[in-house]
Structures are given as C-alpha cells and as structure tokens.
FIGUGU-973168 format. One record per residue (C-alpha): y, z, x; residue in one letter; residue number from 1. Coordinates in nm, 3 decimals, always signed. Example, Ala and Ser with C-alpha at 12.3 -4.5 7.8 and 13.67 -1.06 7.14 Angstrom:
2
+---------+---------+---------+-----+-----+
:       Y :       Z :       X : res :   n :
+---------+---------+---------+-----+-----+
:  -0.450 :  +0.780 :  +1.230 :   A :   1 :
:  -0.106 :  +0.714 :  +1.367 :   S :   2 :
+---------+---------+---------+-----+-----+
//
This chain:
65
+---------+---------+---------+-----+-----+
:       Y :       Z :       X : res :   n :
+---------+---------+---------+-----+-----+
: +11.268 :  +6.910 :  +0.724 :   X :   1 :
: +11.611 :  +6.878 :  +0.927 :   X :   2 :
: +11.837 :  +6.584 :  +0.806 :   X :   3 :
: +12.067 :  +6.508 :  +1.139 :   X :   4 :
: +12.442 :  +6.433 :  +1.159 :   X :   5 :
: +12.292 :  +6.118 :  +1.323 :   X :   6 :
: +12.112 :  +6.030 :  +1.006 :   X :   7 :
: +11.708 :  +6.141 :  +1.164 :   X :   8 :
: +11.497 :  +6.383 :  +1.026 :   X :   9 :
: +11.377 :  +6.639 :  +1.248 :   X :  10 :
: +11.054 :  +6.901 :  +1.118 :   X :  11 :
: +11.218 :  +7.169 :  +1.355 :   X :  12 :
: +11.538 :  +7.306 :  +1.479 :   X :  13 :
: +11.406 :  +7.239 :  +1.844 :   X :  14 :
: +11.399 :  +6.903 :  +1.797 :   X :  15 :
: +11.754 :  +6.882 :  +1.740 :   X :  16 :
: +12.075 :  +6.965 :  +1.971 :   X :  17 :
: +12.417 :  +7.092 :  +1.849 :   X :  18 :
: +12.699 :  +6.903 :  +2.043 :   X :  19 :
: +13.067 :  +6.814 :  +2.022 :   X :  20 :
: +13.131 :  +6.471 :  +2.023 :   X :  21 :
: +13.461 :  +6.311 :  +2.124 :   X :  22 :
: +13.615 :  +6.068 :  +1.880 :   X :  23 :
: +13.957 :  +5.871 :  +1.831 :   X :  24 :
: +14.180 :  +5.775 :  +1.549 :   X :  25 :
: +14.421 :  +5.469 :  +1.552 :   X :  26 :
: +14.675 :  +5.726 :  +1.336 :   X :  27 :
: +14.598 :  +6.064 :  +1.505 :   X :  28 :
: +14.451 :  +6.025 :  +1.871 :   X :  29 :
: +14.176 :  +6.207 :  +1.974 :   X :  30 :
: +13.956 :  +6.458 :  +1.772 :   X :  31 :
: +13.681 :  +6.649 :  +1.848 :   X :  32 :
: +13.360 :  +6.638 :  +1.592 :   X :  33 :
: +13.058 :  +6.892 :  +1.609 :   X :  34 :
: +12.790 :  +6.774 :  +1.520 :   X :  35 :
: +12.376 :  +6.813 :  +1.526 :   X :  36 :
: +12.180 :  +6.511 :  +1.669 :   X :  37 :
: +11.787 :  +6.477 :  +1.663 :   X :  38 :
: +11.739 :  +6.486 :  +2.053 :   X :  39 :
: +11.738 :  +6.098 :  +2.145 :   X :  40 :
: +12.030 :  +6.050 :  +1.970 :   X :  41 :
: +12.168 :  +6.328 :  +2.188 :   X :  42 :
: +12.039 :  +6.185 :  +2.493 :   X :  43 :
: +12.221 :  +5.886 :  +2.434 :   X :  44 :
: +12.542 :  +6.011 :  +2.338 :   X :  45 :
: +12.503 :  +6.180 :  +2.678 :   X :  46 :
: +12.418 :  +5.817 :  +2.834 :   X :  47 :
: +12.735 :  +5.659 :  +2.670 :   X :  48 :
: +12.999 :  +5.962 :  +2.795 :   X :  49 :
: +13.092 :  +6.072 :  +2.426 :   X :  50 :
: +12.965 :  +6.400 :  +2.488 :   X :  51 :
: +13.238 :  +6.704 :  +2.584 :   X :  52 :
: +13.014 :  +7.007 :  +2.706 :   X :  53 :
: +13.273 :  +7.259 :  +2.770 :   X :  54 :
: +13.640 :  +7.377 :  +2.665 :   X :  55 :
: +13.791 :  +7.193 :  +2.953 :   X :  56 :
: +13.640 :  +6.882 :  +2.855 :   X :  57 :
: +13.733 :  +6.956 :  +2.488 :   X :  58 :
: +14.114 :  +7.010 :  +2.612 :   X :  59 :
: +14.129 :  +6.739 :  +2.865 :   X :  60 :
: +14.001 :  +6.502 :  +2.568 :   X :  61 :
: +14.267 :  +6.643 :  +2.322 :   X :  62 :
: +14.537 :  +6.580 :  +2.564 :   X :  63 :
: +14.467 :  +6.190 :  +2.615 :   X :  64 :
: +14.727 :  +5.989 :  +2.462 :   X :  65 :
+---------+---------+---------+-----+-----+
//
C-alpha cells in the first residue's frame, strides 16, 4: 500500500502521479512543492491551475511577486 502526499492510499504506483505543485507564503512568496497525489487528487489540482508541468512554469511561478 501507497500512502499519498494528498493523504489516499493507493495499492500501486500507477495509481498515483508525481507532480510539482505551486504554493505561496505570506513571509517568503512563492515555493514550489513536489509532491505524489493518488490520481483524482491530481486531476483536480490540474482542474484548479496549481499544477506547474515544466521548468518554465516552475520559473515563471518563482518570479511572481
């Protein structure tokens, strides 16, 4: 059994989906967080736009004030 960032349990690795998440602090701006979803929660990180699937959407995130 898988135990997911998200807090899901997954019975196999192909259930789940490795993906960088963006995220903010109030004292540090914007930070990137890797993390491994079960695959809905994924899906809906997709849906929402918190998802950064390349290194120019990691940098472009890192440079927003």
């Amino acid at each position: 059994m898988i135990v997911c960032t998200c807090g899901h349990k997954a019975e196999h690795h192909s259930d789940t989906a490795a993906i960088v998440l963006k995220r903010y602090s109030d004292t540090h701006g914007p930070y990137i967080s890797y993390v491994v979803y079960c695959k809905p929660c994924a899906d809906e990180a997709t849906q929402y736009g918190e998802v950064l699937f390349n290194d120019k959407d990691i940098d472009n995130w890192l440079q927003t004030s």
